[in-house]
C-alpha positions as CSV (number, residue, x, y, z in Angstrom):
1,X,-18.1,11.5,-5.3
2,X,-17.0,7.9,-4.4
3,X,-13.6,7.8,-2.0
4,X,-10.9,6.3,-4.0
5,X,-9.5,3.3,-1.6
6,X,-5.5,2.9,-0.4
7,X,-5.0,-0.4,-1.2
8,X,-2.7,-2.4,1.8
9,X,-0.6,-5.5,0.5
10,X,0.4,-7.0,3.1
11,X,0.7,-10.7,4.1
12,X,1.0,-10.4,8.6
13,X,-2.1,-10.7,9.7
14,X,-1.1,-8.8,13.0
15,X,0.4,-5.9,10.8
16,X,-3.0,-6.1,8.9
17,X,-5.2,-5.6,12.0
18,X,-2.6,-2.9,13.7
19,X,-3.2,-1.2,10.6
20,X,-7.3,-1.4,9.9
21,X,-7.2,-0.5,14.1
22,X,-5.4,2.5,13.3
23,X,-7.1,3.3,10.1
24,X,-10.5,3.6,12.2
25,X,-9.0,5.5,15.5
26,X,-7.4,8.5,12.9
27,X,-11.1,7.9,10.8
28,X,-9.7,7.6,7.3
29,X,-12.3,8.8,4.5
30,X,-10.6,6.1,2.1
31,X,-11.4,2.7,2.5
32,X,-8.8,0.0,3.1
33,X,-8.2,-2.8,0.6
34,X,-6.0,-5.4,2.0
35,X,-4.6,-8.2,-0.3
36,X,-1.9,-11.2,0.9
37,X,0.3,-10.9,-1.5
38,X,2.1,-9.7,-4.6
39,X,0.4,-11.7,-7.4
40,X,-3.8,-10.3,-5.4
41,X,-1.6,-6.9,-6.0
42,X,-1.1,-7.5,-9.5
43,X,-4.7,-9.3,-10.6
44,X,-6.2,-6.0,-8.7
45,X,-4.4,-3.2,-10.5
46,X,-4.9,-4.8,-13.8
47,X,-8.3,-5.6,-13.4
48,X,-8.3,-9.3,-13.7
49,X,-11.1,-12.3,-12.4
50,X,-13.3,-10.5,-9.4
51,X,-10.9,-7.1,-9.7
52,X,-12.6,-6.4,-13.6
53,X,-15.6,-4.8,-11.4
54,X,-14.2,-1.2,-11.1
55,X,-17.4,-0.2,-9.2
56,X,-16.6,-2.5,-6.0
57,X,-13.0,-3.0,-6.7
58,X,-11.9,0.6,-8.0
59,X,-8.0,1.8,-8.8
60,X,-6.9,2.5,-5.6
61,X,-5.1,6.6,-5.0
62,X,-2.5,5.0,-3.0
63,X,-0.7,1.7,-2.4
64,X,1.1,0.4,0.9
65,X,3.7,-2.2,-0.2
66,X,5.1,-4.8,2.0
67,X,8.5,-6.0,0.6
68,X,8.7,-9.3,2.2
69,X,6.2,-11.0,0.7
70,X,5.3,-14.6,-0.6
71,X,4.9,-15.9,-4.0
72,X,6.2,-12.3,-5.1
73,X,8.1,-9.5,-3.8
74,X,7.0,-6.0,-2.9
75,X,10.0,-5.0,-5.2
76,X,8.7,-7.4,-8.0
77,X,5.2,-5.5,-7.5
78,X,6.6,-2.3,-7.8
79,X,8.8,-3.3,-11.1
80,X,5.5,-4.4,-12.3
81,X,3.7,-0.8,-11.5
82,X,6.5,1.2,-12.6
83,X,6.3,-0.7,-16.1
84,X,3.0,0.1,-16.9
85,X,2.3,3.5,-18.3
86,X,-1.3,3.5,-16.7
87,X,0.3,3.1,-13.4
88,X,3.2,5.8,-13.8
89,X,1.3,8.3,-11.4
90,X,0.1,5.6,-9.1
91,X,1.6,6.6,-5.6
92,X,3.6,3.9,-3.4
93,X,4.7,4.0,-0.2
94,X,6.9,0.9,0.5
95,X,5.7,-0.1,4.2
96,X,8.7,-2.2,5.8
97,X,10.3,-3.8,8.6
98,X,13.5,-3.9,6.7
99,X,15.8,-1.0,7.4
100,X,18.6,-2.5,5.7
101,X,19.9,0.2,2.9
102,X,20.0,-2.1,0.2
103,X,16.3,-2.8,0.7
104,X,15.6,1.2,0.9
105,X,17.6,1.7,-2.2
106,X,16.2,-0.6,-4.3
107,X,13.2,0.6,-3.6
108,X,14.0,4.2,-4.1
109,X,15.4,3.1,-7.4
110,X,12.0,2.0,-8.4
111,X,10.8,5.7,-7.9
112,X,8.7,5.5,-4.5
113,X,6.9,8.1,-3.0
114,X,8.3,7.3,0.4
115,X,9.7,4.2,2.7
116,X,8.1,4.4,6.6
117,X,9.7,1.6,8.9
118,X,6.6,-0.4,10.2
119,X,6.1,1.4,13.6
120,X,6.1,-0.9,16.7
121,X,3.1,0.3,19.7
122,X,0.3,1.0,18.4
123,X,0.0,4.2,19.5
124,X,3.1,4.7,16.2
125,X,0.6,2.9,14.2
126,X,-2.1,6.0,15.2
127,X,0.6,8.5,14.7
128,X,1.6,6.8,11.1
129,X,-1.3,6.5,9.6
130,X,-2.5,10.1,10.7
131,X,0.8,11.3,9.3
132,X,-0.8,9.3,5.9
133,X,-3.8,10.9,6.1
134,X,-2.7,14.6,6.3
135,X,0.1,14.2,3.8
136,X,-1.0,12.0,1.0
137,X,-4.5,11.2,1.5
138,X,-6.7,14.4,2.3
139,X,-7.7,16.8,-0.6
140,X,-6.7,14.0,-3.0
């Protein structure tokens, strides 16, 4: 059985390679999919241009949302999910540097599974996304 990928949409490139460091120190089963930003997120999970392949580009069990993102928000992206009844079950876990309330609200709002502030050492990068493997990635 093919490992269903977490797919990462994120547009820092240093976040990006904190996070595929981390991913291979706690050995993650799932492979990483990254995408820049909001509008990759959206052609992806609806299958559009390259994305139509569901063999090498299959629906992901889990997405990592950035908020702060350019061309279209991590909010925006999550209206988008959240509106389509295909996506309903689709698990996302907002992934921030914004601790601001109204940012953690709005995104509760949306129905998230959970918001993690982005950790700073990597050594909270290790801990975080061990904490993702145990609790939303393994046996799923």
């Amino acid at each position: 059985m093919t490992v269903p990928p977490v797919l990462y949409v994120e547009d820092d490139s240093n976040d990006v390679l904190l996070m595929r460091q981390a991913w291979e120190r706690v050995e993650v089963h799932n492979p990483l999919r990254v995408l820049s930003d909001g509008e990759e997120a959206i052609a992806y999970l609806s299958g559009e241009g390259e994305s139509a392949d569901r063999v090498d580009r299959p629906l992901p069990c889990l997405v990592l949302l950035d908020l702060k993102m350019p061309k279209m928000t991590g909010l925006d992206v999550l209206r988008w999910i959240r509106s389509r009844p295909q996506h309903l079950a689709l698990r996302v876990i907002v992934f921030s540097s914004s601790k601001q309330p109204k940012d953690i609200n709005a995104a509760h709002s949306l129905r998230i599974d959970a918001y993690f502030v982005k950790p700073g050492p990597f050594s909270e990068w290790v801990a975080m996304v061990d904490n993702l493997n145990v609790y939303w990635l393994k046996g799923r």
